[in-house]
C-alpha positions as CSV (number, residue, x, y, z in Angstrom):
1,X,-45.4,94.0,7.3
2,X,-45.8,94.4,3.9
3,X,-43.3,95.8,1.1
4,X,-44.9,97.0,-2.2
5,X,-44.0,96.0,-6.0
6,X,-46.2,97.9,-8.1
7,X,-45.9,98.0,-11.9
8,X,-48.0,99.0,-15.0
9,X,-47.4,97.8,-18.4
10,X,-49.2,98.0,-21.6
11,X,-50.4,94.4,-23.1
12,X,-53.1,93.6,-25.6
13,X,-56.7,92.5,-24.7
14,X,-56.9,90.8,-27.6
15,X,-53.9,88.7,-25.2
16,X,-56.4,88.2,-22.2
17,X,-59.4,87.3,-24.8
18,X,-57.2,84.2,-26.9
19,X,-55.6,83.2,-23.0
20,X,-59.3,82.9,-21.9
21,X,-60.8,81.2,-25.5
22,X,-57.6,79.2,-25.2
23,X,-59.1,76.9,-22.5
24,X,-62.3,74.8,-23.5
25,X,-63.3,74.1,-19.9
26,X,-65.8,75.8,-18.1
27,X,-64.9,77.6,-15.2
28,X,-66.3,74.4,-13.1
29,X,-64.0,72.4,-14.4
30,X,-61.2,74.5,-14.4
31,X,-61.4,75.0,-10.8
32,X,-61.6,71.4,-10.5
33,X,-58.8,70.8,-12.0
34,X,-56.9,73.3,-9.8
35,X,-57.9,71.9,-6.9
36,X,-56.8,68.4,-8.0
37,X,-53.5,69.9,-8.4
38,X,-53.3,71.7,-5.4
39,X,-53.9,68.2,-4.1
40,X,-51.3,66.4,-5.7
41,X,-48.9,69.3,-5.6
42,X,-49.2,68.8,-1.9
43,X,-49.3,65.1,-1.9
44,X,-45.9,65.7,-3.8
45,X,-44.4,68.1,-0.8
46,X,-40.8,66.3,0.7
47,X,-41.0,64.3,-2.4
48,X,-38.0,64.1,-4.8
49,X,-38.7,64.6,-9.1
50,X,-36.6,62.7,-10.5
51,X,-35.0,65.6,-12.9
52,X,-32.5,62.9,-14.7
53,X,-35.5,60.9,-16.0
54,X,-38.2,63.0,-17.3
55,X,-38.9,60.8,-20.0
56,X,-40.9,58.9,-17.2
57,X,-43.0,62.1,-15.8
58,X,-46.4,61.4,-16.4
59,X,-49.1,64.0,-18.5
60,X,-51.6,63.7,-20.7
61,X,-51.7,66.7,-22.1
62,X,-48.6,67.9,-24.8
63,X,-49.1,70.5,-27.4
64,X,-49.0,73.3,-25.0
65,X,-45.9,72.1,-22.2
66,X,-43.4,74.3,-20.6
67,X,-40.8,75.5,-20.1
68,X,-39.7,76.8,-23.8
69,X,-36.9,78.6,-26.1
70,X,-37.6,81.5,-26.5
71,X,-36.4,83.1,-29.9
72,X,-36.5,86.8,-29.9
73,X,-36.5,87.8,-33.4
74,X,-40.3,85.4,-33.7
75,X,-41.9,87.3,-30.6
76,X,-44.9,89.3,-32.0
77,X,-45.0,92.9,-30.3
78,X,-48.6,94.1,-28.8
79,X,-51.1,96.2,-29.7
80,X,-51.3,99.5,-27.9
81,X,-54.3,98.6,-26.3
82,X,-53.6,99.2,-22.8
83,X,-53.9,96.7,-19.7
84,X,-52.6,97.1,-16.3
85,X,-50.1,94.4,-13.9
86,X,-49.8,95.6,-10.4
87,X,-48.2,93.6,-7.6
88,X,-48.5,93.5,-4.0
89,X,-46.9,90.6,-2.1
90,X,-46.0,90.4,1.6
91,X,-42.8,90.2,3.1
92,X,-44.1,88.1,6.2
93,X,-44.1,84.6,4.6
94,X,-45.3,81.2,6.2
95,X,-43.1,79.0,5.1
96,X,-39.6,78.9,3.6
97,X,-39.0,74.8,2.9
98,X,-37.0,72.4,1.0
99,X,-39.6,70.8,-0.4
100,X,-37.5,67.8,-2.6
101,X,-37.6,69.7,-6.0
102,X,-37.2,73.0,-5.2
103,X,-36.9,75.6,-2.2
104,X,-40.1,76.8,-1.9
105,X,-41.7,80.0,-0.4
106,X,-45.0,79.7,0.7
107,X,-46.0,83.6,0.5
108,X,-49.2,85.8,-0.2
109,X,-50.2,88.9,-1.7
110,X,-51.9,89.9,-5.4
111,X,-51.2,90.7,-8.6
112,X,-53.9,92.3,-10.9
113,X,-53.7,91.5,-14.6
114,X,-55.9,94.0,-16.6
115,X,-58.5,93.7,-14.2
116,X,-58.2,90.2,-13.1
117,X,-57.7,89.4,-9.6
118,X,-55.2,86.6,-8.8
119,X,-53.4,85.4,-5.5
120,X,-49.4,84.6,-4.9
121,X,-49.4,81.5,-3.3
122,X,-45.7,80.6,-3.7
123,X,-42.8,81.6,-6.0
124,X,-39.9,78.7,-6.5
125,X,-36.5,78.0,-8.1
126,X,-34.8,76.4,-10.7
127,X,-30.9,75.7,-11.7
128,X,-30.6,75.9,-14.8
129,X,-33.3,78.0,-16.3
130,X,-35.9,76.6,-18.1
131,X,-36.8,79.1,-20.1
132,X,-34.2,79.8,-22.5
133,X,-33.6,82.7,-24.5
134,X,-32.4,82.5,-28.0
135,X,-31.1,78.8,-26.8
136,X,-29.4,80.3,-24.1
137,X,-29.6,79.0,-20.4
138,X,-29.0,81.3,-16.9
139,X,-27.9,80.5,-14.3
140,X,-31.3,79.9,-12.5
141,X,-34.8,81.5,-12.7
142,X,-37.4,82.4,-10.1
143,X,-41.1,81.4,-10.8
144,X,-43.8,83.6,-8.7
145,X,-46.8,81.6,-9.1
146,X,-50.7,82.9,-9.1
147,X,-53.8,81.5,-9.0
148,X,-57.5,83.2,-10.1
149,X,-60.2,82.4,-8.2
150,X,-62.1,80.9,-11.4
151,X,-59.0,78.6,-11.4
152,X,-56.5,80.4,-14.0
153,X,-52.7,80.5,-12.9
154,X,-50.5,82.4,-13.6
155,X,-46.4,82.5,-13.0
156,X,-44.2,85.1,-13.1
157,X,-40.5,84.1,-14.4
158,X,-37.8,86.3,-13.9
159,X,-34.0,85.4,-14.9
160,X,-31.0,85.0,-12.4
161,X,-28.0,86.3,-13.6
162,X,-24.1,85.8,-11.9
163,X,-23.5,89.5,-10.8
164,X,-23.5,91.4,-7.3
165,X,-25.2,89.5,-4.5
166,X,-28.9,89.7,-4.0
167,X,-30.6,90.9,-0.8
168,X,-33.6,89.7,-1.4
169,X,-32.5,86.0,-2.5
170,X,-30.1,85.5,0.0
171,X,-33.1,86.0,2.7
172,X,-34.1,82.9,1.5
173,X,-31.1,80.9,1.8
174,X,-30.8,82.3,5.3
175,X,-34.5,81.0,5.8
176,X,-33.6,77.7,4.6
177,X,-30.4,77.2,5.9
178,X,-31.5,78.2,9.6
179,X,-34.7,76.5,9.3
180,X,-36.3,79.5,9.6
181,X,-39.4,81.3,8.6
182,X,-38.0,84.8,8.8
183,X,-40.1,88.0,6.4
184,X,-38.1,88.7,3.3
185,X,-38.2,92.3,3.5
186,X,-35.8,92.6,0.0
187,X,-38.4,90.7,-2.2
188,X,-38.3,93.5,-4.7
189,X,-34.6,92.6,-5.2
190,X,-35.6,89.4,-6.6
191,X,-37.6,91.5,-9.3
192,X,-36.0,93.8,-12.1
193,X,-37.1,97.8,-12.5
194,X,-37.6,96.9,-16.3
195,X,-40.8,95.1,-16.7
196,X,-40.4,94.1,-20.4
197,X,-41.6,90.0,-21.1
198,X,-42.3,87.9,-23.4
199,X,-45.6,86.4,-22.6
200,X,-47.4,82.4,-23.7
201,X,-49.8,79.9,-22.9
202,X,-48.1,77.1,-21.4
203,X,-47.7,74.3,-18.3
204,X,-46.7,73.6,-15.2
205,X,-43.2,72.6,-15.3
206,X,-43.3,69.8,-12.5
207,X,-45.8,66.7,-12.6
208,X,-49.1,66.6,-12.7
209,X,-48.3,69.5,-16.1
210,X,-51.3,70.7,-16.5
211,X,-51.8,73.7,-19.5
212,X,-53.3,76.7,-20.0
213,X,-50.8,78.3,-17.3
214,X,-50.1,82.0,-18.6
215,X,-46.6,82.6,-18.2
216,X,-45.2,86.4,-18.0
217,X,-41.4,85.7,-18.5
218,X,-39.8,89.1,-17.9
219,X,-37.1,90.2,-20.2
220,X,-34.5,91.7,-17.7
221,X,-32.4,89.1,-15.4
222,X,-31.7,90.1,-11.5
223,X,-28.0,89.8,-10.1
224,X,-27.0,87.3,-7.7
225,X,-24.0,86.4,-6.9
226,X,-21.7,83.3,-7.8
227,X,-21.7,82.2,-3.8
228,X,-25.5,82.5,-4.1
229,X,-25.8,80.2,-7.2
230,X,-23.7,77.5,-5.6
231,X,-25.2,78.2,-2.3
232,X,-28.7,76.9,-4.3
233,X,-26.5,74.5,-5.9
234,X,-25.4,72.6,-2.8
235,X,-29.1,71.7,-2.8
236,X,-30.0,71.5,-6.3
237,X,-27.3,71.3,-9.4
238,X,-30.3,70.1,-12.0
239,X,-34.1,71.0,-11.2
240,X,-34.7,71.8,-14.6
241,X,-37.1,70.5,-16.9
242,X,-36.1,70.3,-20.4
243,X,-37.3,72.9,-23.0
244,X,-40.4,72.0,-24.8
245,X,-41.9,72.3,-28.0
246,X,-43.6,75.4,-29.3
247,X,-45.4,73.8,-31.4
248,X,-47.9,76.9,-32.7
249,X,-48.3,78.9,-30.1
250,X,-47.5,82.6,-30.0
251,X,-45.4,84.4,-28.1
252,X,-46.0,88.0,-27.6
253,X,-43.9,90.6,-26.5
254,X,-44.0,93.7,-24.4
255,X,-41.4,96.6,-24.6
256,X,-40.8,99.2,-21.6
């Protein structure tokens, strides 16, 4: 069974041409360098991050890291060229898991992104956020994360605010805490009507880090309730990274 979350927004092509001349490697080696991090990604599965220490995390990359501030009044607005960002993700999933840094839902479906094709292969979450806005934390933040089949990715955050209790999130607590694998027929409850975001070239925010992530961070939180946040909580107080450097990267922004 599947439930559908389409949208459309406008976004600048001149966007999709700097994401792509952003990242020397050839396509070779940028699906190389997905597959080694599927690899240790799943090597990593069950294993704790050490969230108090992240001094010790090991990268070699660092002008381009995530997660970042976000300062509104900097964002650069796009062009009126037009692009489209449609999603369609399943509610049958096949795994919902405490993984040791996260719970984790192992889910599938597609997004297109003005004409590119990628996959969801899982979408995560983290208390704090680690995004911040204006220097401003919430309480958590959901990350829906994509991969192209020449090896982009690309994540999807959306912002958890305290508020009326969410359908769709507390699914996945009920997943987790029955050790279940049930469909999450609410997803679109963990998604806002208002598709505004800001949107950068960035990281992975876990170890192994790699850049050249593009990260759609949408502008309008979701509701869940205070139960819900300490329900998450219980399991994981701090699985935030810290906020990064922008260094000089742009940050553009699209308006609803």
């Amino acid at each position: 069974m599947k439930r559908l979350s389409k949208f459309a927004v406008l976004f600048s092509v001149g966007l999709v041409v700097s994401g792509c001349t952003a990242n020397n490697q050839s396509q070779t080696e940028k699906s190389s360098e997905t597959s080694e991090t599927s690899t240790t990604e799943s090597k990593a599965s069950g294993e704790h991050i050490d969230y108090d220490n992240q001094e010790e995390w090991e990268f070699t990359a660092g002008q381009m890291q995530s997660p970042i501030d976000i300062p509104t009044a900097k964002a650069e607005a796009m062009t009126e060229d037009t692009g489209t960002l449609a999603l369609d993700y399943d509610a049958d999933v096949s795994s919902v898991e405490n993984n040791g840094h996260s719970i984790q839902v192992s889910d599938g479906g597609k997004a297109q992104i003005n004409g590119r094709n990628f996959t969801l292969t899982q979408f995560h979450f983290h208390a704090q956020s680690e995004h911040t806005v204006d220097g401003e934390h919430y309480p958590m933040e959901a990350h829906f994360v994509h991969t192209a089949q020449d090896g982009r990715i690309a994540v999807v955050g959306v912002f958890f605010e305290e508020g009326k209790e969410n359908k769709g999130f507390q699914e996945v607590l009920d997943d987790v805490h029955n050790e279940k694998d049930d469909p999450i027929t609410d997803l679109d409850d963990m998604l806002p009507s208002n598709k505004s975001y800001y949107h950068y070239l960035g990281s992975l925010t876990t170890p192994p880090l790699n850049e050249n992530v593009e990260w759609y961070v949408l502008e309008n939180p979701v509701q869940v309730s205070t139960e819900q946040i300490e329900s998450f909580k219980e399991l994981y107080s701090h699985n935030n990274r810290e906020v990064q450097p922008l260094n000089d990267r742009v940050i553009l922004k699209y308006s609803e």
